[in-house]
C-alpha positions in Angstrom: 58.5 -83.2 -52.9 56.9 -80.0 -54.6 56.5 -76.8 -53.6 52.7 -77.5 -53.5 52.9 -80.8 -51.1 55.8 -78.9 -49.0 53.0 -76.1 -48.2 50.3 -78.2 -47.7 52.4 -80.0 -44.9 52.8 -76.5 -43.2 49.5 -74.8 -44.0 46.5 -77.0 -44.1 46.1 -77.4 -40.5 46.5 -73.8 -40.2 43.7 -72.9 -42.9 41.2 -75.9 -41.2 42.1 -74.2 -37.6 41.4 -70.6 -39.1 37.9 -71.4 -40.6 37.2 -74.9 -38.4 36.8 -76.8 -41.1 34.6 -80.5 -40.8 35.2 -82.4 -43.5 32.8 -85.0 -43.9 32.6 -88.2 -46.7 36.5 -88.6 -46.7 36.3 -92.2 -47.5 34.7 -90.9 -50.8 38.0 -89.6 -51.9 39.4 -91.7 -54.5 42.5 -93.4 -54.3 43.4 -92.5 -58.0 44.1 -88.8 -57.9 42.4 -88.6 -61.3 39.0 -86.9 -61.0 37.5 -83.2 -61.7 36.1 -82.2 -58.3 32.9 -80.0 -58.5 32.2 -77.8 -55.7 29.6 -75.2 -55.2 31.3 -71.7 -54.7 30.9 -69.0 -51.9 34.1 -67.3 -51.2 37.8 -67.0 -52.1 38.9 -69.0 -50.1 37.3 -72.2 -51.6 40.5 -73.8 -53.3 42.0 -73.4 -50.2 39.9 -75.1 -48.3 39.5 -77.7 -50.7 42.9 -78.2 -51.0 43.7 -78.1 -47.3 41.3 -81.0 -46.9 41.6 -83.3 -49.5 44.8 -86.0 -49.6 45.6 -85.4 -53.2 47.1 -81.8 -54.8 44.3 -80.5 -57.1 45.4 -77.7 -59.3 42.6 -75.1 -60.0 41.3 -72.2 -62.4 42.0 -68.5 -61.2 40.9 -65.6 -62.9 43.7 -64.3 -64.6 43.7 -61.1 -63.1 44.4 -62.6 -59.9 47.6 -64.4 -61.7 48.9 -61.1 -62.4 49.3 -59.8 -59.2 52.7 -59.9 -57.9 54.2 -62.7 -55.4 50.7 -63.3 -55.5 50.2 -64.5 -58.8 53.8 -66.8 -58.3 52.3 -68.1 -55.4 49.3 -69.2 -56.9 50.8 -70.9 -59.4 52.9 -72.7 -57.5 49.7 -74.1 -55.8 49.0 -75.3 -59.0 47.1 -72.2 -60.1 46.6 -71.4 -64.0 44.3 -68.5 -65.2 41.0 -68.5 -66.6 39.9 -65.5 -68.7 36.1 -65.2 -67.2 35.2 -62.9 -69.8 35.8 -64.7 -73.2 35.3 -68.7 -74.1 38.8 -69.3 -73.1 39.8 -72.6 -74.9 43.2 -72.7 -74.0 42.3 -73.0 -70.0 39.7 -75.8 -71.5 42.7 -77.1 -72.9 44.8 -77.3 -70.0 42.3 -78.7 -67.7 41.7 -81.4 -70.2 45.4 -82.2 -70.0 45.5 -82.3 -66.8 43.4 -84.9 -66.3 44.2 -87.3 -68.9 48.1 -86.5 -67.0 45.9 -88.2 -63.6 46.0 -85.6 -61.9 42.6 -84.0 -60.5 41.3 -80.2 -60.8 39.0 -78.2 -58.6 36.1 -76.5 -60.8 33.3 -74.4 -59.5 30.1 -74.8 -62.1 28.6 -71.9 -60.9 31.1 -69.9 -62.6 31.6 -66.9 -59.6 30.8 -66.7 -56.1 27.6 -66.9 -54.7 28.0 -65.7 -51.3 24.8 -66.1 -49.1 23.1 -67.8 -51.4 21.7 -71.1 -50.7 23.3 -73.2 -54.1 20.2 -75.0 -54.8 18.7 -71.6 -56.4 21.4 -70.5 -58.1 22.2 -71.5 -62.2 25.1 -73.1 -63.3 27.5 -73.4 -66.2 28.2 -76.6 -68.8 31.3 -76.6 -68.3 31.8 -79.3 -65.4 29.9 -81.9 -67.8 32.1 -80.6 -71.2 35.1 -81.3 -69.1 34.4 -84.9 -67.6 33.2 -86.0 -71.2 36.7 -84.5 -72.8 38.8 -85.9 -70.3 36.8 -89.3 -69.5 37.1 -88.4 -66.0 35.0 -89.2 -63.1 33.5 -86.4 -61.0 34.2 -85.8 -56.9 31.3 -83.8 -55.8 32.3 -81.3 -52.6 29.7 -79.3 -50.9 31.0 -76.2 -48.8 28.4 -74.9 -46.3 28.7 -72.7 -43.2 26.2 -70.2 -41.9 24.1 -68.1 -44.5 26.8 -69.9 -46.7 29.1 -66.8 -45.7 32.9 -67.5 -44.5 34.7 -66.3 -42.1 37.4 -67.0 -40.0 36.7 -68.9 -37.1 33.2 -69.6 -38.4 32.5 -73.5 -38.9 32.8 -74.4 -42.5 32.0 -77.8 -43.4 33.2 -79.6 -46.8 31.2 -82.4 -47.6 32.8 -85.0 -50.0 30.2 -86.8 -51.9 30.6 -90.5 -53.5 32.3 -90.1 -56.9 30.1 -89.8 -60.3 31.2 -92.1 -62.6 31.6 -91.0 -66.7 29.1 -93.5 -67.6 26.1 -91.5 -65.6 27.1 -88.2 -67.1 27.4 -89.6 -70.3 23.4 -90.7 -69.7 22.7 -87.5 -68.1 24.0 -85.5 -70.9 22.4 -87.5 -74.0 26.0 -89.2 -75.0 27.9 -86.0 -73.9 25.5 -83.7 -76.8 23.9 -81.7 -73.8 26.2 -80.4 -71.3 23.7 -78.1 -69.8 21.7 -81.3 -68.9 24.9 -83.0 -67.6 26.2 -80.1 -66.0 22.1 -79.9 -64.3 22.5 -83.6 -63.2 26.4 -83.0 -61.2 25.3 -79.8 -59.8 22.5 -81.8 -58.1 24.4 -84.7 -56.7 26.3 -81.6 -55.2 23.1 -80.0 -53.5 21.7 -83.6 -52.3 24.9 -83.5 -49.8 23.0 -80.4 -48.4 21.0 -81.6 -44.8 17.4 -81.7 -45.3 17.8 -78.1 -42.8 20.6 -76.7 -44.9 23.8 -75.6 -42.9 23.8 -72.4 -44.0 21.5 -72.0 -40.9 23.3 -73.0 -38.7 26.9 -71.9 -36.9 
């Protein structure tokens, strides 16, 4: 057993108890553990609660400068963190996300690109990426929504992760013109992600 699957035994029930995590839409989760998971993005602690909730071990981009930290950084990557330079095209992390995935295993992305805390992600923009990748890889897409009140978390406040049904490479193929316009493509997942949203958002609500 890994170091990741040995501290997801120990620590995912804490870090669902901490931030009272529903999850909702598990029989959504593929059986395969090969999929990029798409997930809007409103705090830090968003991998972890993404990982503390789903059966398989997604690895996941971190900005390098949080790699660098000491026993922070190890730690990370031993939770299958790799770094992601967020101020250049960085094609190597493109690269090793690719990888990944044709490897089977599945990767936690956030196409927004940075946190939007308190906002509700319907209004917010996001990146091509997410499309780019599920073309490269011939993946299909998990879509996740994470929601709590005035989409802010905090500990002890109900979060609720959403797992949507799975978007298979054929409809982001359509949605992105044969995989020529990611922007599109990236558009189209972003929205099966907000449609998971009640029609009186959560971010409401406690």
């Amino acid at each position: 057993m890994s170091f990741y699957s040995k501290a997801k035994v120990v620590c995912a029930g804490i870090i669902r108890c901490l931030f009272r995590v529903r999850i909702e839409g598990r029989e959504n989760e593929p059986e395969d553990g090969t999929f990029l998971i798409c997930s809007n993005h409103i705090s830090d602690a968003d991998p972890f609660l993404i990982g503390a909730s789903l059966r398989h071990n997604p690895h996941f981009l971190a900005k390098k400068e949080l790699l660098a930290v000491p026993v922070i950084g190890r730690l990370l990557a031993a939770l299958g963190a790799y770094p992601l330079d967020r101020g250049a095209a960085d094609i190597a992390a493109l690269k090793k996300t690719v990888a990944l995935l044709k490897e089977g295993q599945s990767v936690v992305m956030f196409p927004q690109g940075k946190r939007c805390r308190g906002e509700n992600p319907a209004q917010t923009e996001v990146k091509a990426g997410c499309s780019l990748l599920a073309v490269k890889a011939g993946t299909p897409v998990l879509p996740i929504l994470l929601s709590a009140k005035d989409f802010r978390v905090r500990l002890f406040r109900r979060v609720t992760l959403k797992i949507g049904k799975p978007v298979p490479l054929e409809e982001i193929l359509a949605a992105s013109n044969g995989g020529t316009d990611h922007r599109a493509g990236a558009a189209f997942l972003f929205k099966r992600i907000t449609e998971l949203m009640p029609p009186e958002s959560e971010g409401k609500k406690e």
